[in-house]
C-alpha positions as CSV (number, residue, x, y, z in Angstrom):
1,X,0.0,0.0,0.0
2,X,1.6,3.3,-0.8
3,X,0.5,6.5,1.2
4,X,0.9,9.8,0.2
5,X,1.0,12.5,2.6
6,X,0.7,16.6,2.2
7,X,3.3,18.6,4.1
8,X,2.8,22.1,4.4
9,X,5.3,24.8,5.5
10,X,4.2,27.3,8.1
11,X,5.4,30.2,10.4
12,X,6.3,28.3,13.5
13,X,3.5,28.6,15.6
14,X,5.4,29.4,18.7
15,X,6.7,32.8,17.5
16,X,4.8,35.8,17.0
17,X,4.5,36.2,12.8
18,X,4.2,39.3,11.4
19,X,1.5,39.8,8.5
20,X,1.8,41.7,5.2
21,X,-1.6,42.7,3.6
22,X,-0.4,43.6,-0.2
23,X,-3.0,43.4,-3.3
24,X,-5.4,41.1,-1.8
25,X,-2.6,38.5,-0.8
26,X,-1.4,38.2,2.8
27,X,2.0,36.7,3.3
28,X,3.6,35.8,6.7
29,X,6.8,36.3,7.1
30,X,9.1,34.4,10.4
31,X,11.1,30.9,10.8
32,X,9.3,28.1,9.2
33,X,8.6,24.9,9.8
34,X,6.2,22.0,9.0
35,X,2.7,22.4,9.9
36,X,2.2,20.5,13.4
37,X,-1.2,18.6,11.6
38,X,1.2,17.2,9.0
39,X,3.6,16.2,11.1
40,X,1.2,14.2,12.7
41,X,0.1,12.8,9.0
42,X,3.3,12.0,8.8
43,X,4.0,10.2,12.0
44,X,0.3,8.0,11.2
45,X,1.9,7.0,7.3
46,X,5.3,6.3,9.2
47,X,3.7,4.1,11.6
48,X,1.7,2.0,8.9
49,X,4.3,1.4,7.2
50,X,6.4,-0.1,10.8
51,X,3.3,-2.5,10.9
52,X,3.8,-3.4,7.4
53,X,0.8,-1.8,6.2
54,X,2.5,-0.1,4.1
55,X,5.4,-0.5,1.6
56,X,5.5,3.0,0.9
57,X,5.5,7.0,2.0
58,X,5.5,9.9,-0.7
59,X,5.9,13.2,1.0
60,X,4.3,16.3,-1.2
61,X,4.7,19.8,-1.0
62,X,3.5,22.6,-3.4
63,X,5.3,26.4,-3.2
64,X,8.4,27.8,-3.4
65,X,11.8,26.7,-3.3
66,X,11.9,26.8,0.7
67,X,9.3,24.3,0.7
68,X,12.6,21.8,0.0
69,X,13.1,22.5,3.8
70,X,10.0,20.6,5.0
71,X,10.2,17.8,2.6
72,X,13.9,17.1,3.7
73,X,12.6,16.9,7.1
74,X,9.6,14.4,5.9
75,X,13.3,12.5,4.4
76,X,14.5,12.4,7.3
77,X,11.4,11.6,9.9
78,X,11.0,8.8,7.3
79,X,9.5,8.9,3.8
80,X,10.7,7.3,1.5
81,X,10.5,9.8,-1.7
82,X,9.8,13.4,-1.4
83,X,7.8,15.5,-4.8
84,X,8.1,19.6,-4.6
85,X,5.8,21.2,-6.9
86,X,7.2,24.5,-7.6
87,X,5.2,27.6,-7.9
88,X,5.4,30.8,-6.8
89,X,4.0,32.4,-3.4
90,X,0.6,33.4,-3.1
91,X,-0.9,30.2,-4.4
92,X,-4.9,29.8,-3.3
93,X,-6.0,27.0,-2.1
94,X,-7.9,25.5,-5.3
95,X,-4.9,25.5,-7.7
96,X,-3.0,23.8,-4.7
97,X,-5.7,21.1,-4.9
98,X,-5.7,21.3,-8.6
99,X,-1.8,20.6,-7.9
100,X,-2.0,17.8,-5.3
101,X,-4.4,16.1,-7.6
102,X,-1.9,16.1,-10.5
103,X,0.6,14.1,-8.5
104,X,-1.8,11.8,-6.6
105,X,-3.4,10.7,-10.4
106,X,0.3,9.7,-11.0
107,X,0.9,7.8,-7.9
108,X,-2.4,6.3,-7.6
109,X,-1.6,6.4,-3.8
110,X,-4.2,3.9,-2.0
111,X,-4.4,6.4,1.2
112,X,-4.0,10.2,1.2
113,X,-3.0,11.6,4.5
114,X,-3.9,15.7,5.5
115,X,-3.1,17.7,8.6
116,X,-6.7,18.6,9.7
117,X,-5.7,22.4,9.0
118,X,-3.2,24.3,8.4
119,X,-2.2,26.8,11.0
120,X,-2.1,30.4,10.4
121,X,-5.1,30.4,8.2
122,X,-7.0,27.1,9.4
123,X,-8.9,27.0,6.2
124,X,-8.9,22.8,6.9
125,X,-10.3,22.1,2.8
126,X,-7.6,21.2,1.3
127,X,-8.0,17.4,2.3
128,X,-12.2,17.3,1.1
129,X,-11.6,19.3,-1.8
130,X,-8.4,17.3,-3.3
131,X,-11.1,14.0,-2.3
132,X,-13.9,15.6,-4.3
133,X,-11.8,15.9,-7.8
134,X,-10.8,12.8,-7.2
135,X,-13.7,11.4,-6.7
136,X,-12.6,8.9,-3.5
137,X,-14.2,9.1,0.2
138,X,-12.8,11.7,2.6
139,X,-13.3,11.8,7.0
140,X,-11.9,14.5,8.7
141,X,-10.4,15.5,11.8
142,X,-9.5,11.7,12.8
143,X,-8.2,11.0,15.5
144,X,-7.5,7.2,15.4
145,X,-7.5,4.6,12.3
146,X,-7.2,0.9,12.0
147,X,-6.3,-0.7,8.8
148,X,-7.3,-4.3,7.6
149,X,-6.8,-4.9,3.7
150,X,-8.8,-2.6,1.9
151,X,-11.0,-1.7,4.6
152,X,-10.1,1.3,7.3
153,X,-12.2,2.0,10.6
154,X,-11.8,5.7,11.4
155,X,-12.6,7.9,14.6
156,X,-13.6,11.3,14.1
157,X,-14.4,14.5,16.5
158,X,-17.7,15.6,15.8
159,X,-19.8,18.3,17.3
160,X,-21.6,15.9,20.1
161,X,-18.2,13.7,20.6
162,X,-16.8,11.1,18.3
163,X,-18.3,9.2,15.1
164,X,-17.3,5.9,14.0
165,X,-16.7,5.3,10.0
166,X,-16.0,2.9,7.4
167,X,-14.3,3.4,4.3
168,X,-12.7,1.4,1.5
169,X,-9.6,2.4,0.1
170,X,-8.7,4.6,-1.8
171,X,-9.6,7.3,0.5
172,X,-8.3,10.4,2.0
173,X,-7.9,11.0,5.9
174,X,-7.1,14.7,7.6
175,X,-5.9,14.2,10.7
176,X,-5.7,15.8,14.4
177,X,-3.4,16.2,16.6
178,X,-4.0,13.7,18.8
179,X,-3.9,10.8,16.2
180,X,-0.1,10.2,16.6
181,X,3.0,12.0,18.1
182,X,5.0,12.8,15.9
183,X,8.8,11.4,16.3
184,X,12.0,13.7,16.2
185,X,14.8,13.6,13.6
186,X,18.1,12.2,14.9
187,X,21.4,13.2,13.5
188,X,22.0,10.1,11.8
189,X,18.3,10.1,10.3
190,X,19.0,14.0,9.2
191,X,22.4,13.0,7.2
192,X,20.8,10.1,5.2
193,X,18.2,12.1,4.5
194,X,20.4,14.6,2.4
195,X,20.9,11.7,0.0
196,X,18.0,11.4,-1.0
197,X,16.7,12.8,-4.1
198,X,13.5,15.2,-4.0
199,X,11.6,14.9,-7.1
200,X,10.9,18.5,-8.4
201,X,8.1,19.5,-10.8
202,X,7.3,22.8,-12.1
203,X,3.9,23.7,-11.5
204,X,3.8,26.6,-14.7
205,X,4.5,23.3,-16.9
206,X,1.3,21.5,-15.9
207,X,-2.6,22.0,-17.4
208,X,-3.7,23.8,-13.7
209,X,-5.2,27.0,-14.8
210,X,-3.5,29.6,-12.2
211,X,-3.9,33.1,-11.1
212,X,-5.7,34.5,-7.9
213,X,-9.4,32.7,-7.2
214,X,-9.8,34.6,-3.9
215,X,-8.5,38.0,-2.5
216,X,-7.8,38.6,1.0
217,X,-10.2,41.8,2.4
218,X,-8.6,42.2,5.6
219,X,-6.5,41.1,8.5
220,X,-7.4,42.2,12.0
221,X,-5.2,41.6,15.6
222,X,-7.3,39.0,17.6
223,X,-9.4,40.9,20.8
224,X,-7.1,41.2,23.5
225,X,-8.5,39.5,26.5
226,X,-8.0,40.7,30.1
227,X,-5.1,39.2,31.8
228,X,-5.3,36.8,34.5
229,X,-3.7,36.3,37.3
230,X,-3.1,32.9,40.0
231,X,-3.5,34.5,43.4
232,X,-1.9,31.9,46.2
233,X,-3.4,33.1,49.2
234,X,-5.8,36.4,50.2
235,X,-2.8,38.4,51.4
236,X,-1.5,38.4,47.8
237,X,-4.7,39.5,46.5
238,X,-5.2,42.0,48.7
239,X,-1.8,43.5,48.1
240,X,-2.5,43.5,44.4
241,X,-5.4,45.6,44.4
242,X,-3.1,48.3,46.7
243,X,-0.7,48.5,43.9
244,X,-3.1,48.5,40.9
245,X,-5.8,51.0,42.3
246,X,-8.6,47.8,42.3
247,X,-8.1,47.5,38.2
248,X,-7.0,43.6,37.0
């Protein structure tokens, strides 16, 4: 069974990023990383393939040249082949789609693996949308999986809790957090990872129409919430609302 997984790069969540509003495209600028939902992709295609369920792991990333980054850390966390489709910044999410479709039509991959969302713009459709062109069953938001043959059990968070599916492969899974944690790259892992070839193809070369489907209208700092503070005793309270005039 050969599973193909889509590894996105991100600002790193843990640092403040810094947006740029420009023409109705918002770019992000800060250190980047792989988005913590595809890691966890990842992790769940490594781990079926340590069970022998299987035989292979096809890491895919579409943007820039940086993008190289994340799929040499996919090289080294364990797939076995890596594909960049190159294309400029400022890509929207359908000709991404378009893109990942392109590639999964040529691996004929049985399972597709998705972070749930992206972080830092959480649109969490690029899983559904790449299973609705090609025409194969999609759950989302999984947070376990068992596999037997052609048949996979899936847990999903719902609204009211959890809901219990079946689908028949091949099929495409976006995943949460909590489905699998994700390993670390040792040094060993990192250096035989630069041998490994990463499969480049130009997005400008393929029959994807581009250009901009959406336009971004505006980007607004979230509401600042009051700030909270752990009193350990009433002394300590007491003395706070000296020094701060009663105001929290």
């Amino acid at each position: 069974m050969k599973v193909m997984v889509a590894v996105k790069r991100v600002v790193d969540p843990d640092v403040v990023p810094d947006p740029v509003l420009k023409d109705g495209r918002l770019t992000v600028s800060g250190p980047a990383t792989v988005n913590p939902f595809c890691e966890t992709a990842l992790e769940a295609a490594i781990q079926l393939k340590e069970k022998g369920a299987a035989t292979e792991v096809v890491a895919v990333s579409v943007g820039e040249a940086e993008c190289q980054e994340q799929l040499r850390t996919a090289l080294a966390l364990g797939a076995d082949r890596a594909v960049h489709l190159a294309a400029g910044g400022g890509l929207s999410p359908l000709i991404v789609v378009k893109a990942l479709v392109h590639i999964y039509n040529r691996e004929t991959p049985d399972l597709l693996l998705f972070g749930r969302l992206g972080v830092g713009e959480d649109f969490g459709q690029t899983g559904p949308m790449v299973a609705a062109l090609a025409g194969i069953p999609v759950a989302t938001a999984v947070t376990s999986l068992d596999l037997e043959g052609t048949a996979m059990t899936v847990t999903r968070d719902v609204g009211a809790g959890s809901q219990t599916l079946g689908l028949e492969l091949p099929a495409a899974l976006t995943v949460d957090l909590r489905l699998a944690e994700p390993r670390y790259a040792t040094m060993p892992m990192i250096m035989r990872a630069r041998t490994k070839p990463i499969e480049t193809v130009d997005l400008a070369g393929l029959d994807i129409k581009s250009g901009q489907t959406q336009r971004v209208l505006a980007v607004n700092e979230p509401v600042q919430q009051r700030k909270q503070h752990l009193f350990q005793d009433l002394d300590e309270l007491v003395d706070f609302l000296t020094e701060t005039g009663g105001a929290a």
